[in-house]
C-alpha positions in Angstrom: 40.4 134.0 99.7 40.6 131.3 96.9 43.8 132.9 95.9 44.9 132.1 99.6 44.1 128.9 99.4 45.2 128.0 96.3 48.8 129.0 97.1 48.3 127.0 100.3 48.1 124.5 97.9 50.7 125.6 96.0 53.1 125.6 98.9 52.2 121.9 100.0 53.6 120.9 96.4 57.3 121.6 96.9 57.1 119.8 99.5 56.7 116.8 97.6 60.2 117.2 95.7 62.1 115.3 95.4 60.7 112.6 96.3 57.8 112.4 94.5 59.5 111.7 91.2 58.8 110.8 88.5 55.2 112.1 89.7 54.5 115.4 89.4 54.9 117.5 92.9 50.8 118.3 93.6 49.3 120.2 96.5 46.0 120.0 98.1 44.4 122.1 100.7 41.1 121.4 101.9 39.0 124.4 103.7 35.8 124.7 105.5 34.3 127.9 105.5 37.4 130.3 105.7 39.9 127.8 107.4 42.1 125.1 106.0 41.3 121.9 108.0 43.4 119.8 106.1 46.6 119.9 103.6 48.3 117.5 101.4 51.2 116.6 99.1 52.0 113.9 96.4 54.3 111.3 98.2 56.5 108.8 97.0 55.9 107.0 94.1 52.7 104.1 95.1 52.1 106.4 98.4 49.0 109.1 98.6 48.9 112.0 96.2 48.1 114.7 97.2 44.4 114.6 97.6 44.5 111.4 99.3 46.6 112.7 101.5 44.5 115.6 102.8 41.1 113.3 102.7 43.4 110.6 104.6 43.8 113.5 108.0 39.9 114.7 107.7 38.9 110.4 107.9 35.6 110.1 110.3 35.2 114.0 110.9 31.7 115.4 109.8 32.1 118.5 107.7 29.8 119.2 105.1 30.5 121.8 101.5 34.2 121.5 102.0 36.1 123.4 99.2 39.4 121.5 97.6 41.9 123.3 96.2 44.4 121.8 94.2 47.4 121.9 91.9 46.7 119.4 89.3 43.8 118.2 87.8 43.0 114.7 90.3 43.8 111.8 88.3 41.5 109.5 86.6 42.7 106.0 86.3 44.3 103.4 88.8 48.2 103.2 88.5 50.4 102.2 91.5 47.5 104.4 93.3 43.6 104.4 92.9 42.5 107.4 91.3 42.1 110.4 93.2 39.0 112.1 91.4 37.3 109.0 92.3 37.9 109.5 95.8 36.9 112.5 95.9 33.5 111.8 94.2 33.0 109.4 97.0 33.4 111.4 99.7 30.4 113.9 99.3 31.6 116.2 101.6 33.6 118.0 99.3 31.4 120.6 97.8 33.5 122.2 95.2 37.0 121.9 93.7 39.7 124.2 92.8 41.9 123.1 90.1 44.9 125.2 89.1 45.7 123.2 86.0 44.5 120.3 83.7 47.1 117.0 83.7 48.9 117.5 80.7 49.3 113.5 81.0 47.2 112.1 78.2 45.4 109.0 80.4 43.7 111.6 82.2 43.8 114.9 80.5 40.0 116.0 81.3 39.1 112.8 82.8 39.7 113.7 86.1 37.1 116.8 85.8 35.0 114.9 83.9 34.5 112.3 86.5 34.1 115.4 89.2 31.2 116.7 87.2 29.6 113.8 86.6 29.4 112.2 90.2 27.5 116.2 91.0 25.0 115.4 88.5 24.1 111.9 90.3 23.8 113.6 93.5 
């Protein structure tokens, strides 16, 4: 099923093109137990990426050990956007993260993960 679901996420990410440029086109699905609940894609340059996107349409719902699958490594750092792997930190109802690819972007590179694993060590 993770295969599923990662090209769920894969198929939110062309929707991003064109205009998500000069950002890279990212997909995000989001899946409790064996159903997607929520799906994502990076918008317009200062708008959601795509994991803000699919946190923004599962706001004030109680779910608990969601899965996230997604495209590109979250970012790490606050540009026109906060950073996405903080957000997902924060919201502790995502259990466990599926990330096709590291950012080959060299501000976040690792950074992204690194803050994943981290915030499941204070928990």
């Amino acid at each position: 099923m993770d295969e599923i679901f990662m090209l769920a996420a894969l198929a939110q990410s062309r929707k991003a093109l064109p205009e998500c440029l000069p950002n890279p086109p990212v997909g995000c699905a989001i899946v409790d137990g064996q159903k997607i609940v929520a799906q994502g894609y990076t918008r317009t340059p200062g708008k959601h990426h795509a994991e803000a996107d699919a946190l923004k349409q599962i706001q004030g719902q109680a779910f608990n050990f969601l899965k996230m699958y997604v495209t590109l490594e979250p970012c790490s750092f606050h540009g026109r956007t906060p950073a996405c792997a903080l957000a997902i930190a924060e919201d502790r109802r995502i259990d466990k993260i599926y990330v096709s690819i590291l950012d080959p972007d060299p501000r976040n590179n690792g950074k992204g993960l690194d803050i994943l694993k981290n915030c499941r060590k204070d928990s």
